[in-house]
C-alpha positions as CSV (number, residue, x, y, z in Angstrom):
1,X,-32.7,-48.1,88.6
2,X,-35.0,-47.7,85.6
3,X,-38.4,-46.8,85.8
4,X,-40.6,-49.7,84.1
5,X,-41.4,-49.6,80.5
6,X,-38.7,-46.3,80.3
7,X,-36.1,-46.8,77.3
8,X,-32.8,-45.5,78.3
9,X,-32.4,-44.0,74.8
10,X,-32.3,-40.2,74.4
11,X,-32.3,-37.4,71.9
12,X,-35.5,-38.5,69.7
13,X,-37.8,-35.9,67.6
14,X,-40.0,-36.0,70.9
15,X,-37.2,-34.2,73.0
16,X,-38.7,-31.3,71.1
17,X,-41.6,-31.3,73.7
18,X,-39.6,-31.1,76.5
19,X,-37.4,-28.2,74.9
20,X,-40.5,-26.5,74.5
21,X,-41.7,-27.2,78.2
22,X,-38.5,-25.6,79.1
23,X,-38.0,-22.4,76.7
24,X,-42.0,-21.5,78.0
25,X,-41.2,-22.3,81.6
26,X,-37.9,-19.9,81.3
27,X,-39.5,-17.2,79.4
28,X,-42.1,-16.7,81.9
29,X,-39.7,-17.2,85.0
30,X,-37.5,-14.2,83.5
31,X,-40.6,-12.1,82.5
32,X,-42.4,-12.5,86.0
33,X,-38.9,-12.4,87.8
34,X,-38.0,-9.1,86.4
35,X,-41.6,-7.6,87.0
36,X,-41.0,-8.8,90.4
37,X,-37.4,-7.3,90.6
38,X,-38.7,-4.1,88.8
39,X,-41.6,-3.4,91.8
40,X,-38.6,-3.5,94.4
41,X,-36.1,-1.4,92.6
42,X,-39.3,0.9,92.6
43,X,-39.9,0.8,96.0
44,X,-36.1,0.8,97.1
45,X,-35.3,4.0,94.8
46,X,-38.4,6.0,97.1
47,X,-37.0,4.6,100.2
48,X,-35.4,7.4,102.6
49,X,-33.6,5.0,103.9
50,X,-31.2,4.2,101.2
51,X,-28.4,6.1,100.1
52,X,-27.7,7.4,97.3
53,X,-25.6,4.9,96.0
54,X,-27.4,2.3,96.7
55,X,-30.2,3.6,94.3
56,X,-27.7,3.8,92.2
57,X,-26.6,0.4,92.0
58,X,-30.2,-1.0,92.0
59,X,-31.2,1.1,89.6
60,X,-28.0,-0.2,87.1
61,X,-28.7,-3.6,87.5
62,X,-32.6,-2.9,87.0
63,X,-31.4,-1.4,83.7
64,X,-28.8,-4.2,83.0
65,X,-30.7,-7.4,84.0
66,X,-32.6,-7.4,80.7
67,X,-30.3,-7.6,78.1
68,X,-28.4,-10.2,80.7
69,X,-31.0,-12.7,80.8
70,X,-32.8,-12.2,77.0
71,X,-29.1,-13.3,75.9
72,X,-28.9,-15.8,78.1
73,X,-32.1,-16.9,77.3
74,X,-30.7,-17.2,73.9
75,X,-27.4,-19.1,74.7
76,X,-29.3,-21.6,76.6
77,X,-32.0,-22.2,74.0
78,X,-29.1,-23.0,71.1
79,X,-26.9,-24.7,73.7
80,X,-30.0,-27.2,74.2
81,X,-31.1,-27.9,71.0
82,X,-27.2,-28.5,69.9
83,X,-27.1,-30.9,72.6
84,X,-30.5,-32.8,71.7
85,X,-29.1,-32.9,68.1
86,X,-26.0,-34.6,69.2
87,X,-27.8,-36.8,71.1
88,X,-30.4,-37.5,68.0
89,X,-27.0,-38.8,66.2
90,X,-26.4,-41.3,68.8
91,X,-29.9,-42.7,68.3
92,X,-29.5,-45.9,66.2
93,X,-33.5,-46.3,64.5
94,X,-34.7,-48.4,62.4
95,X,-36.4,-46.8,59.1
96,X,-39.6,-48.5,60.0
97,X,-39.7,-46.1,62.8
98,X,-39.2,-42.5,60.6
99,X,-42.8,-42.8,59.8
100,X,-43.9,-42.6,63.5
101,X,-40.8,-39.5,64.2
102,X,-42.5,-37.9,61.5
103,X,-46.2,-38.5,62.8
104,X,-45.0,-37.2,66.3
105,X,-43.1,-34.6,64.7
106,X,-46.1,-33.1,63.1
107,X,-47.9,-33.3,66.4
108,X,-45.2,-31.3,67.9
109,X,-45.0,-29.0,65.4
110,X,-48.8,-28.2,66.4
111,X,-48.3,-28.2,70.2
112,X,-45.5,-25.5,69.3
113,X,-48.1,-23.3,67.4
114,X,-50.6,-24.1,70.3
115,X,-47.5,-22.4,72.8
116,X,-47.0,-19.6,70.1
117,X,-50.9,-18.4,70.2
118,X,-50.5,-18.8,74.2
119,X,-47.4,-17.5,75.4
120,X,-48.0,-14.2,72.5
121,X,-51.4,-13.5,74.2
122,X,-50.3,-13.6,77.4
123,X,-46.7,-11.8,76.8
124,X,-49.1,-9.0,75.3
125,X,-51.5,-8.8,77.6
126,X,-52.0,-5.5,79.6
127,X,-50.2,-7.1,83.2
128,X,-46.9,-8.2,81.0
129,X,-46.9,-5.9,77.8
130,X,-45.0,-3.0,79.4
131,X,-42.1,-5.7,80.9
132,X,-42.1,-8.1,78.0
133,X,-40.8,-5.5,75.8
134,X,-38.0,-4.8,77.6
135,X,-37.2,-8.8,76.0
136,X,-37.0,-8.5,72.5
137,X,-35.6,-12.3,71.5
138,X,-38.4,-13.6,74.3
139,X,-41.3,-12.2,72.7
140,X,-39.5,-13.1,69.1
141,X,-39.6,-16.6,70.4
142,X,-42.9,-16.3,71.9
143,X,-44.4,-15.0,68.6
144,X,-42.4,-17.5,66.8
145,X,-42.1,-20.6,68.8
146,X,-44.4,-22.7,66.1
147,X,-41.9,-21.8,63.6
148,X,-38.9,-22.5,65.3
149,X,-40.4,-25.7,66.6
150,X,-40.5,-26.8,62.7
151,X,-37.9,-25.7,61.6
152,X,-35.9,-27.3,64.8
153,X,-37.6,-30.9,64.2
154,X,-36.8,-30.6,60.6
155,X,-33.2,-30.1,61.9
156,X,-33.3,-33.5,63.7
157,X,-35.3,-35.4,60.6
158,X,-31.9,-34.1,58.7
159,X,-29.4,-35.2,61.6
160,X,-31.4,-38.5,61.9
161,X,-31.7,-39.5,58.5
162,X,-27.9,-38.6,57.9
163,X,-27.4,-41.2,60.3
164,X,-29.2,-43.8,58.6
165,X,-27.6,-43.1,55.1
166,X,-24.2,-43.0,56.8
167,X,-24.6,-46.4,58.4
168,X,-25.9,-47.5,55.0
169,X,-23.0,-47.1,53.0
């Protein structure tokens, strides 16, 4: 079952989009997730009620958890733009169609910087500053993300048009 007027094809420029959706959507999730997790470590380690060791072992994986998910956050950001690049080689495009990659390319490119200027301000805001930086490759992607988001979709131009010149020859 297809939805109507929806191309089965994947792995095109505008993928991009959606990787950015995601790499935003997961940065916060981890950021407000840990601030969350952090508020009731605080209250279990001033709970009577809990022994000793049990602090203990909160209080590890408190100190753990962020070095766990920022390189996790890292795998799964290579792991999905690997994927979307070897999907962008399956793509079979005509070279009438490069111009409009490249004109949606350059739109993404600015929707990335748009997210950069965004998810910096509020990483750095008062509420998230003092968590945040317990993420270093987060807020490097969050300062970043209009950078990588180029550099990325120039990545799939290359992949795309080594396709072309390989069915070429």
């Amino acid at each position: 079952m297809t939805l109507k007027g929806y191309s089965s094809k994947k792995g095109g420029v505008q993928d991009i989009g959606l990787w950015i959706v995601i790499v935003v959507a997961l940065m916060f999730l981890v950021i407000f997730g840990f601030r969350i997790w952090s508020a009731i470590n605080d209250n279990l380690q001033t709970n009577p009620i809990m022994s000793d060791r049990a602090k203990e072992v909160t209080q590890d994986t408190t100190d753990r958890l962020p070095a766990i998910w920022d390189s996790g956050f890292l795998l799964l950001v290579i792991l999905i733009y690997i994927i979307m690049l070897i999907f962008v080689w399956f793509i079979d495009i005509h070279p009438a169609f490069f111009v409009l990659t490249i004109i949606s390319a350059i739109l993404l490119t600015v929707v990335g910087g748009i997210m950069n200027n965004i998810t910096e301000t509020m990483l750095k805001s008062s509420g998230l500053a003092s968590t945040s930086s317990n993420f270093p490759i987060m807020v490097f992607f969050a300062e970043h993300l209009g950078l990588i988001v180029f550099f990325m979709i120039m990545g799939a131009l290359i992949v795309m048009f080594a396709k072309w010149r390989s069915n070429t020859e």
